[in-house]
N, C-alpha and C positions, 0 to 999 in steps of 0.2 A: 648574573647568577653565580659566578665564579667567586665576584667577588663577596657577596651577601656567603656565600657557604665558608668562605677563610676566615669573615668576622664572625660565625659561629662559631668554629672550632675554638678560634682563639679567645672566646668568654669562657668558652666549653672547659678550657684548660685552667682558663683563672678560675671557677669554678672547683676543679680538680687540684688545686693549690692550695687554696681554702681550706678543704677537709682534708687534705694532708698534713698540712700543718694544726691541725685540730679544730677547726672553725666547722660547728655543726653548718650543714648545708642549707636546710630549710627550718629554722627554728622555728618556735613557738611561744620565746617567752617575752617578748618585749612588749611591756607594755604604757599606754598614752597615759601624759599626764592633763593635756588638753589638743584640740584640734586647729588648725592652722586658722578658721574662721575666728575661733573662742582667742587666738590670742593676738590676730588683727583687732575684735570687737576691746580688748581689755586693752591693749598697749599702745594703739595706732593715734592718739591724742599724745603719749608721752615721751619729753626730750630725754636726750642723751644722757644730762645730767641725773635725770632719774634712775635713770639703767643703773648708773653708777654705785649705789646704794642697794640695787633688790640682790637678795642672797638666793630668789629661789628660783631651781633650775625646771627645766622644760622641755618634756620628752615627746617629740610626733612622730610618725612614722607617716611612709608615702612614697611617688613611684620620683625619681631625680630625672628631671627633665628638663638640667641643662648642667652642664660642669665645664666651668671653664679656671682651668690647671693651670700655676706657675709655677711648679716644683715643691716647694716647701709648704707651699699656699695653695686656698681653693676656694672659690665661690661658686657653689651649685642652688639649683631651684629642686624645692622637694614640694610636690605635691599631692594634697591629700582628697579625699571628696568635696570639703567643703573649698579650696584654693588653694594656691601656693603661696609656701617663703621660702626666705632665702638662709640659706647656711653656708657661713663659713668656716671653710676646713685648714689648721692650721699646725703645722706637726708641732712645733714646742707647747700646743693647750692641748691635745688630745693626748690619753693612755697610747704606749706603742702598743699593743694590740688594735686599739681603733685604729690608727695609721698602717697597719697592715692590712686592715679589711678598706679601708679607705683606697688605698694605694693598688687593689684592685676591682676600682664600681665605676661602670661603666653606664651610660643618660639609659636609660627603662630601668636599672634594677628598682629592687622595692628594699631600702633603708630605713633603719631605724636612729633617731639623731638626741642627743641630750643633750644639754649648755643652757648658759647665759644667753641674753637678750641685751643686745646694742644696735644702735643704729651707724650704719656706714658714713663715710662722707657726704656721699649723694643721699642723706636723711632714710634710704631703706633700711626699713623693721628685718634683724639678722639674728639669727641663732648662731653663738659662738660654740661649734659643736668642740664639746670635750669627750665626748662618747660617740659611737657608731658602729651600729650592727647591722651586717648584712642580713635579710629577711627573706628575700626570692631574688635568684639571679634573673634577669633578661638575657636568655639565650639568643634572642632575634633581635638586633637590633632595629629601632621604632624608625619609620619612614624622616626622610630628612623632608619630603616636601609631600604633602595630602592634598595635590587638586587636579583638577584634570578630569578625563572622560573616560581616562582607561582608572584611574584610580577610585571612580565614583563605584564602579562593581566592585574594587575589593575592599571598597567601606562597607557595603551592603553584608559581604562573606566573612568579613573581617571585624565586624561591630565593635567587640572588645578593644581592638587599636584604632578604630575612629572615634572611640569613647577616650582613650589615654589622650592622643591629639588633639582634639579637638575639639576646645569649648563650647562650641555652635550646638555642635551635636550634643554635648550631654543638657545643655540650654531646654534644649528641644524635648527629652524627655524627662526632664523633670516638671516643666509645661506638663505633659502630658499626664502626670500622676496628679500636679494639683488639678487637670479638669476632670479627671474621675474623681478627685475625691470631692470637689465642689457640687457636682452631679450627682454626689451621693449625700453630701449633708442637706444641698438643696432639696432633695424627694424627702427625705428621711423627715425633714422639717416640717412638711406637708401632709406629714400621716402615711407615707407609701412605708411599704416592708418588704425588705432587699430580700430575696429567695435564688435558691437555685433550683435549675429542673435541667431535665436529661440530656446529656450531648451525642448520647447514641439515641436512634429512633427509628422504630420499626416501621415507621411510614414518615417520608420527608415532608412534612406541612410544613402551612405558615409565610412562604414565599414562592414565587413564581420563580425557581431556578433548579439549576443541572447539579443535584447532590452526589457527595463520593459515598460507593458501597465498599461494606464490609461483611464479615461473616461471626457469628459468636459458635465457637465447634463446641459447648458445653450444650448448648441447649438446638444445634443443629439450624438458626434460622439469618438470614439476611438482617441485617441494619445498617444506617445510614447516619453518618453524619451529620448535624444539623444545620441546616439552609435559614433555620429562624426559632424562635423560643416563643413564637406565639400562641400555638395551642395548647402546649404547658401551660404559661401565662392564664390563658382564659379559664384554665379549669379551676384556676386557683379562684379565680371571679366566681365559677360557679360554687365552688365552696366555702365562699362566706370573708376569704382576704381582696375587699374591695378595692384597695391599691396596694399593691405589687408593683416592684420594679426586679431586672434582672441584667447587671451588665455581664455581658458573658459574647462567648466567642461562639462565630459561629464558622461556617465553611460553606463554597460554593465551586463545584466542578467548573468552572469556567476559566476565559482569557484574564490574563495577569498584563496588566499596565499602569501608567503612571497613577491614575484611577481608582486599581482593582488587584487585590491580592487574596488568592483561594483561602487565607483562613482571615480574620476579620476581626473588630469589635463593634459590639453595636451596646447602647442602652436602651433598652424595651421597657414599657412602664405601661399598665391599664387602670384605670379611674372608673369605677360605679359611678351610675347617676350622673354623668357628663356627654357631652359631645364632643365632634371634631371641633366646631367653634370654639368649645372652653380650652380645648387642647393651644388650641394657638392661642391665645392670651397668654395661656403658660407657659410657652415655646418662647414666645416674647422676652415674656422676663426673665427664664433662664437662663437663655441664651445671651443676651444682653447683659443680663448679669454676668455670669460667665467673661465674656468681651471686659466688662466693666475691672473685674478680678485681678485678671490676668495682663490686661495693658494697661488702667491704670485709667481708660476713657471708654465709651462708646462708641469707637471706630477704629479701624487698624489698617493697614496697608499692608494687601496682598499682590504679590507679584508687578507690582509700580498701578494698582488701583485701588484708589480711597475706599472702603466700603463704611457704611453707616448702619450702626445698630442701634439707634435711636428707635422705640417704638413711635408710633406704628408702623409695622411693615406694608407693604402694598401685599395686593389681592387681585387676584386673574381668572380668572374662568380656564379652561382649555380651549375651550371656542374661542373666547375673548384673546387666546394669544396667537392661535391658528389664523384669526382673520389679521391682528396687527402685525405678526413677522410673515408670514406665508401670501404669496399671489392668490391669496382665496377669499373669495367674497362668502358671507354668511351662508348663502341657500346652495354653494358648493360643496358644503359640507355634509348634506342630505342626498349628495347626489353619488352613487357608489362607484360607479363608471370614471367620472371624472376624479375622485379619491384615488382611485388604482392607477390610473393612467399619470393622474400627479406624482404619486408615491415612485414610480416605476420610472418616471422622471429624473427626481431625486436622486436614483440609485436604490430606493428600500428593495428588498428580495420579498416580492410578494406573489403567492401561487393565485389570487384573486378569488380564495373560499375565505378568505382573514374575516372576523366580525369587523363591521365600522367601526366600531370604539378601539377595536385593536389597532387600526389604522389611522385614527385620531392621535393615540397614544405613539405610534413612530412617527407619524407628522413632526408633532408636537417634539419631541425630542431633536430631530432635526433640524426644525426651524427656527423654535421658542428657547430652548434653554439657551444657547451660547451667549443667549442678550441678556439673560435673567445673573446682570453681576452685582444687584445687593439684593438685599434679604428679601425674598416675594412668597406669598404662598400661593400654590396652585390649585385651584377647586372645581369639582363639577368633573368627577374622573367616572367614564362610560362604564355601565358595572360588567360588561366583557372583560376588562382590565382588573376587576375588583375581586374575586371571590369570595371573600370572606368579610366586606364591607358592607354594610347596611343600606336597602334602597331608600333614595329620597321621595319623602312622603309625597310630594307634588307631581316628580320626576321618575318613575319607576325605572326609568334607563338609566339613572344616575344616581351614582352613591355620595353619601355624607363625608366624603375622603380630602386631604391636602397635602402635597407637598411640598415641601420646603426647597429654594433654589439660593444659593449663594455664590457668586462667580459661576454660574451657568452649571452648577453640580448640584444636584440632590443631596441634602444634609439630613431631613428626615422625611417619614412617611407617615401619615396619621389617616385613623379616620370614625367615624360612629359602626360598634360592631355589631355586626348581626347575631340575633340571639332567636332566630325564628330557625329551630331544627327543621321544619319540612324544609327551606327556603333553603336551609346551608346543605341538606344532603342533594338536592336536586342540581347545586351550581359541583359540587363534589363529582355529582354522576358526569354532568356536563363536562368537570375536566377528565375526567377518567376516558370520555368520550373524545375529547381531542388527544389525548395519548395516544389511544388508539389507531390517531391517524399519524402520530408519527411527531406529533409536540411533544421533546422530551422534557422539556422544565414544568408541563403541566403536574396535578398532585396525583397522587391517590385518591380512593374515599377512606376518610378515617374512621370507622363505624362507632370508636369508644368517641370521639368528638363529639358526635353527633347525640350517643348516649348522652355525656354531658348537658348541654343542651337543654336534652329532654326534660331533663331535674329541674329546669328553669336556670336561666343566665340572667341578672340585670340589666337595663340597659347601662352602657357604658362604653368605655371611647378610650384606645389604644395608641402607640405611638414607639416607633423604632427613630432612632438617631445613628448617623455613622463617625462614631467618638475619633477616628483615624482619618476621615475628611474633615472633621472640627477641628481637632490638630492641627492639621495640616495650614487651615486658615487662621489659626490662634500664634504659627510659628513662622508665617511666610516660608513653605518646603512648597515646591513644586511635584513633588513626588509621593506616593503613599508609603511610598518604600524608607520614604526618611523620616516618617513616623511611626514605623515599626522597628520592633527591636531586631530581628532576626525577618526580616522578608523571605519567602520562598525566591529560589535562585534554580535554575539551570545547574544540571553537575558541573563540577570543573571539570575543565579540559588540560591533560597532562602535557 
């Protein structure tokens, strides 16, 4: 620590030398004649000999991250957003004013560089700087080594300096903006229309989870954070915008792990006149597509396993995965005794009032995902687990619903919505009624929903995606945290 605060002082001071000598501290006026990409993409086919002839100079600017000094001489790496090159610095080509600000830049500041274009011995594309302007000092100088277990938390706290070091990471999320936008020209292409709807809400619908409270002191009432954008969404259905998509953030009071981070993104998208079947046709191809986009093929390798995104995907029951991964025979599954006493097995924390389906659904999660590591969708979810999912015509205990499993993680949720108001306020009462006993992720009833409703809803078929676990498998990160830009963190500790 001793030593990190003496190489502060002493930039601190170069710094202070600087604007002593007249050199504004933090200017503003330098500006690009082209970008370090635009003149790899122009120059990086052409010899030396050519250099020899162009008259015209070439201004970048960028953070210098690497200088290595022989006194009169200098070759540094300046990099900008699109890559680095290389500049060299040489006292008899530059103005002495440049060699005075030169003669104090230390690897993080942010330079501004002007010169000719030649190529060195070793054929690297160089800027012979004859100008150079300091731009922002680097008061801290940048980690000499980024790896490790104690250094993975202060990449997390620290984003900005895992962003300067480290190409992986910025790799990572610029991935991550082409798959929202691919996600968005894909719908958009489709006829859907991107909307936004409210991230405060007076009653938490829409997902079965533990929402954060807040207070609005203008108008004196409770609101909540949003756990999910799906009752917005539908209202939209019921007035007449048959496809809707909404990428947007949401929030969930809960545990934070490799997994799971309290605020979130998802993409939510509803379709009139469809169902969960058509849903997954589309889920297919976008996703696939997507894969296709972004690596270049139809499969990618996560975590040292092949996964294939070739349509078709396989398709499971809940049953059908309860009886293949679990010591359960078919007609055990009917039996509620030996459900409890298995779960209870397991380890699940179960008080033995759970609905069956509620205990199909922890089964199932315990037994069936780990194995589920390429694309499968899961069908035939107990409507105890469903609220807001449509019964199957044949099946009344069972909703039109699927999940999506990718390396044993839920990717997305879909399913046929319910558009029958008596049906949706009755399962509403129903969770109101397990609140009461003390389930706090269950909902409210949302009465203006239900209004909704009333007015008539189409049939039509809904579907959330978790765009930060897609990520995650589009970039090989084992962490959700390395697909966000700023993760919730723990305070530091002094």
């Amino acid at each position: 620590m001793e030593e990190l605060k003496e190489l502060f002082l002493q930039r601190k001071r170069k710094l202070e030398d600087l604007k002593a000598e007249g050199f504004p501290p933090y200017p503003n006026t330098f500006r690009l004649s082209h970008s370090v990409e635009e003149i790899h993409r122009l120059y990086a086919d052409k010899k030396e000999e050519e250099f020899k002839g162009l008259e015209e100079r070439f201004s970048v600017a960028g953070r210098l991250m690497r200088l290595n000094n022989f006194g009169k001489a200098a070759f540094g790496h300046i990099q900008d957003r699109t890559g680095r090159i290389q500049g060299y610095f040489r006292r008899d080509q530059m103005t002495a004013k440049s060699f005075q600000v030169f003669s104090r830049l230390d690897i993080g500041d942010i330079v501004g560089v002007r010169g000719r274009l030649f190529r060195t011995r070793t054929g690297e594309l160089t800027v012979m700087v004859e100008e150079a302007e300091l731009l922002a000092k680097s008061l801290r100088p940048l980690p000499e080594k980024w790896h490790g277990l104690t250094d993975l938390e202060t990449r997390y706290r620290q984003r900005y300096v895992d962003l300067i070091v480290n190409p992986h990471c910025r790799e990572v999320f610029i991935i991550r903006s082409r798959t929202v936008e691919f996600l968005r020209r894909f719908l958009t292409q489709r006829g859907f229309l991107e909307v936004e709807t409210p991230m405060m809400q007076p009653i938490p619908g829409g997902a079965t989870a533990r929402p954060f409270k807040t207070h609005h002191h203008t108008l004196d009432m409770d609101l909540y954070l949003r756990v999910a954008p799906e009752l917005y969404l539908k209202r939209l259905v019921v007035g007449g915008l048959e496809r809707v998509f909404e990428i947007n953030r949401s929030f969930r009071n809960e545990g934070i792990s490799t997994q799971h981070n309290p605020e979130f993104t998802m993409l939510e998208f509803y379709q009139a006149y469809a169902t969960h079947r058509d849903l997954m046709g589309l889920t297919e191809v976008m996703i696939s597509s997507l894969v296709q986009e972004i690596k270049g093929q139809m499969s990618l390798e996560y975590q040292g396993t092949r996964i294939d995104f070739q349509p078709p995907w396989k398709r499971l029951t809940i049953r059908e995965g309860l009886v293949a991964y679990g010591e359960l025979k078919d007609t055990d599954l009917e039996d509620p005794e030996k459900l409890l006493a298995y779960g209870r097995n397991l380890g699940l924390e179960l008080k033995g009032n759970e609905p069956q389906g509620r205990i199909w659904v922890d089964l199932f999660e315990k037994l069936a995902e780990p194995h589920l590591l390429q694309p499968t969708f899961i069908t035939e979810y107990p409507i105890e687990d469903s609220p807001l999912a449509r019964k199957n015509d044949q099946r009344p205990g069972f909703v039109d619903r699927f999940e999506l499993y990718i390396f044993g993680r839920e990717i997305a949720n879909a399913f046929s919505e319910l558009n029958d108001p008596q049906d949706q306020k009755s399962r509403f009462l129903e969770q109101a009624r397990a609140k009461g006993q003390g389930d706090e992720e269950t909902g409210l009833v949302d009465e203006d929903y239900v209004r909704a409703l009333e007015y008539g809803m189409p049939p039509a078929a809904g579907e959330g995606i978790g765009i930060d676990r897609l990520v995650m498998l589009l970039t090989d990160s084992p962490s959700i945290r390395d697909v966000i830009l700023f993760p919730q963190m723990r305070p530091e500790k002094d």
